[in-house]
N, C-alpha and C positions, 0 to 999 in steps of 0.2 A: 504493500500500500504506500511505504516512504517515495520507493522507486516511482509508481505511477505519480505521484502528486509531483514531485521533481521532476517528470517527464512533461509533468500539464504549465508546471513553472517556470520551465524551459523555455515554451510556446511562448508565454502569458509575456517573460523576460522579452526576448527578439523581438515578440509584434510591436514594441515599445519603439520601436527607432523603424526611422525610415531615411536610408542614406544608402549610396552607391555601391559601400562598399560593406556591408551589414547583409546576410541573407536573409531575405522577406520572408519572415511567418504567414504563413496565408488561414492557419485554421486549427483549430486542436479540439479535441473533445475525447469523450469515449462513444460506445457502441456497439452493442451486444456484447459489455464485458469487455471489451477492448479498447485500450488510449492509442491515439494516434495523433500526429503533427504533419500538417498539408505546410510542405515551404518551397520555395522559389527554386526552380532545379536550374542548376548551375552546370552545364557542359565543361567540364575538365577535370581537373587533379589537383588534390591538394600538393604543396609542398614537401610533405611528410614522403609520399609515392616519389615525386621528382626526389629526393635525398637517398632516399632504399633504390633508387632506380642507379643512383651511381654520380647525380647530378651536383656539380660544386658550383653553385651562382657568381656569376661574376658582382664586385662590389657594386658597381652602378644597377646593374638587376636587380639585387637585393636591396638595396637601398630607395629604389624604386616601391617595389613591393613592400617594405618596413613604412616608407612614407604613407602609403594609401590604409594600412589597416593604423597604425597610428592616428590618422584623419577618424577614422569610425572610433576608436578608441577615447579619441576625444571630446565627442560627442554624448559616448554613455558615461565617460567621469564623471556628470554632472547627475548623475542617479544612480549610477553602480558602478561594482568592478568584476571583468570578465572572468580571473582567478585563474584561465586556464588555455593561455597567450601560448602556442605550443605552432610546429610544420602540419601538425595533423590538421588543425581549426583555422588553416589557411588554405584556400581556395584561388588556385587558379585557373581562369574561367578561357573559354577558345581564342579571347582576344586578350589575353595573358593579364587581365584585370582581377585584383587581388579581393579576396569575397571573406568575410570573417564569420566564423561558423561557431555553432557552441558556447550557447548562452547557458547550458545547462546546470551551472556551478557559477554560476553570478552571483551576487549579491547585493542587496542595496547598501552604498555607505551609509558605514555607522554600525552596519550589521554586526554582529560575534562573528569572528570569521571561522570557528569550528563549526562542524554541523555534525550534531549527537557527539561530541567530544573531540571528533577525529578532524583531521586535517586531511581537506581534500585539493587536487590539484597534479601535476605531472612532475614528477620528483627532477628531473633534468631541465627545468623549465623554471621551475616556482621561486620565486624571492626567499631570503633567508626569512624576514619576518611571516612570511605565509608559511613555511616551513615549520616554524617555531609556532603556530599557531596564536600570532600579536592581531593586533590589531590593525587591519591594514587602509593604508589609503592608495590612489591614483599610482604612485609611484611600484607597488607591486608588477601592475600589469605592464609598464614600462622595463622592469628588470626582465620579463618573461620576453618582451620582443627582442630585449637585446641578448636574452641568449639565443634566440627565434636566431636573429641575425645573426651571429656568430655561427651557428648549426650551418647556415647556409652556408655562409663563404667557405666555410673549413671542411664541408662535411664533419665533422664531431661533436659531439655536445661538448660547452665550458666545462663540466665538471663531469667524470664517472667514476664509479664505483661498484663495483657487484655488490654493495651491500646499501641500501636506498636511506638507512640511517646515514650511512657517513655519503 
């Protein structure tokens, strides 16, 4: 029941913005027992595919790209933070137009940034203060794209470790 209502607060999150580079919630409900989310289908590949695919972006590419969801990013600071800025929740669309995906783990500032205790988010990706489960502002989602952007150029994430604590 957590799952579905976070599935419906997902929808509820994205229909909230309307901007170029944000994917358009079109509709959510349940029915017959079943939740569902109608959104803007975007012909391409995320970033995440282009990276596992072997791809190392050139800095102006990526910079390109970092600039345009940064623009959407900007826009939902002023009511939330996306908390999960990652290759995967970017979106590149046939005319290489960067689409920002996965409101799913947003939250409105001001919120508790745990949810039921835990700390959620992409461990290669997440600011130290979202890590540490603090209190987070704007500047969370900014840490996420610049390792976003670092992934790119380098193929690597900033940081690894086989053990998700360290």
């Amino acid at each position: 029941e957590d799952a579905a209502e976070r599935f419906i607060n997902e929808a509820r999150n994205a229909a909230k913005f309307q901007y170029p580079n944000i994917v358009t919630t079109l509709e959510a409900g349940k029915v017959n027992g079943l939740y569902y989310i109608a959104m803007q289908y975007v012909n391409g590949e995320t970033v995440e595919k282009q990276l596992d695919d072997g791809k190392i972006f050139s800095e102006s590419e990526a910079l390109s790209i970092v600039l345009k969801i940064a623009g959407a990013l900007q826009l939902i600071w002023h009511r939330m933070f996306h908390k999960d800025i990652k290759p995967a929740n970017i979106m590149l669309d046939s005319d290489n137009e960067a689409m920002l995906l996965d409101m799913g783990i947003a939250q409105q500032a001001g919120e508790e940034s745990l949810i039921n205790g835990e700390v959620e988010g992409s461990p290669f990706y997440m600011s130290p203060e979202q890590i540490q489960g603090k209190t987070l502002t704007w500047s969370t989602d900014l840490y996420s794209l610049g390792a976003t952007l670092y992934h790119m150029v380098t193929g690597c994430v900033p940081f690894y470790d086989k053990s998700i604590d360290q």
